[in-house]
C-alpha positions in Angstrom: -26.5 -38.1 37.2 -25.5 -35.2 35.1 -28.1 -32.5 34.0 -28.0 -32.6 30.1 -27.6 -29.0 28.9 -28.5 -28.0 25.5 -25.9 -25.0 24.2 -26.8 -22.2 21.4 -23.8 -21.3 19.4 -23.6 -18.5 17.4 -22.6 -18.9 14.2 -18.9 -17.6 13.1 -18.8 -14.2 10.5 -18.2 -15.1 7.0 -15.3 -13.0 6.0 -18.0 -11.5 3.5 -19.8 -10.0 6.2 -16.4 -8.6 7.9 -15.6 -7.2 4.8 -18.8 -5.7 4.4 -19.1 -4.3 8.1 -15.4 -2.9 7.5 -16.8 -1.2 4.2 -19.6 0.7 6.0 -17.1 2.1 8.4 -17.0 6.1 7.6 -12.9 5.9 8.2 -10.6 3.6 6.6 -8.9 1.2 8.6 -5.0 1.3 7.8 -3.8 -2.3 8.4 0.1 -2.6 8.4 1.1 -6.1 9.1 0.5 -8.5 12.3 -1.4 -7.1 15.0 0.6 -5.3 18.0 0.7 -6.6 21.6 -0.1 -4.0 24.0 0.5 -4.0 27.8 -0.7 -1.3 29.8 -1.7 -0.4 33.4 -5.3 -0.2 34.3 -7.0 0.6 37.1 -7.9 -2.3 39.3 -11.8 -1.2 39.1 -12.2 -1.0 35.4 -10.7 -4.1 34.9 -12.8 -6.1 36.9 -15.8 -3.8 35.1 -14.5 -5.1 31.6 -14.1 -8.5 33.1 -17.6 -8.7 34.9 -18.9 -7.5 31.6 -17.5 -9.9 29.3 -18.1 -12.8 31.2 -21.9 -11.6 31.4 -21.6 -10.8 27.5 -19.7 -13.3 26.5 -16.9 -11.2 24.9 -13.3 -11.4 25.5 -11.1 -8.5 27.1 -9.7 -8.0 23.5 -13.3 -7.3 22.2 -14.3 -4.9 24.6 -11.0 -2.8 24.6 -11.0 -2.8 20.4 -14.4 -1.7 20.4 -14.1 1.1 22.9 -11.0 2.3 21.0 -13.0 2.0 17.7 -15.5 4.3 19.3 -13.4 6.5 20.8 -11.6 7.5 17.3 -15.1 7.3 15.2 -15.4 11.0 15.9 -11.6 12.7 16.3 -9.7 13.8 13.6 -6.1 12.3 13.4 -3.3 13.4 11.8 -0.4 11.4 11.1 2.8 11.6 13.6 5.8 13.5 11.0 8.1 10.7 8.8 10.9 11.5 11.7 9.1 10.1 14.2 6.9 7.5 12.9 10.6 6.3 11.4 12.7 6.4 14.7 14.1 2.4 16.0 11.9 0.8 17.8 12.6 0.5 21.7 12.4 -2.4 23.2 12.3 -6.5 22.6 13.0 -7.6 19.0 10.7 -9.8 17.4 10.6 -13.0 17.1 11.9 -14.9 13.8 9.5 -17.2 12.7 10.8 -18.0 9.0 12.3 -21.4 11.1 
């Protein structure tokens, strides 16, 4: 026989309350196109201490390392790179063409 297990979901955001969390935010958040994949290296013991913690949490790698980076700008100032190098070719794979 299989236990029954009763599950408590939390409800999605609206995108009225994203908007309104992104409005509180002292800094602006620049948004220029699709997001960007990142890979990195990590150490081995602060991955398994993101992963321990979102499983416990129930947050996703992505959450955790989004909201560490949010907090880790909320008190820097940061200036913009010069037009020469923000406007350099991109190294690396081209993207993928999805007007198919």
């Amino acid at each position: 026989m299989a236990k029954e297990r009763k599950f408590e979901f939390a409800p999605l955001p609206l995108v009225a309350d994203v908007a309104e969390e992104l409005e509180t935010n002292e800094q602006p958040i620049e948004v220029d196109g699709p997001p960007t994949k990142v890979t990195f290296d990590c150490d081995y013991v602060l991955m398994e201490n993101m992963k321990d913690y979102g499983y416990w949490e129930g947050l996703t790698q992505k959450d955790i390392i989004l909201e560490s980076l949010k907090l880790y700008f909320q008190d820097k100032e940061i200036r913009p790179r010069p037009d020469k190098i923000r406007n350099r070719t991109k190294v690396g794979r081209k993207p993928k063409n999805y007007s198919e």
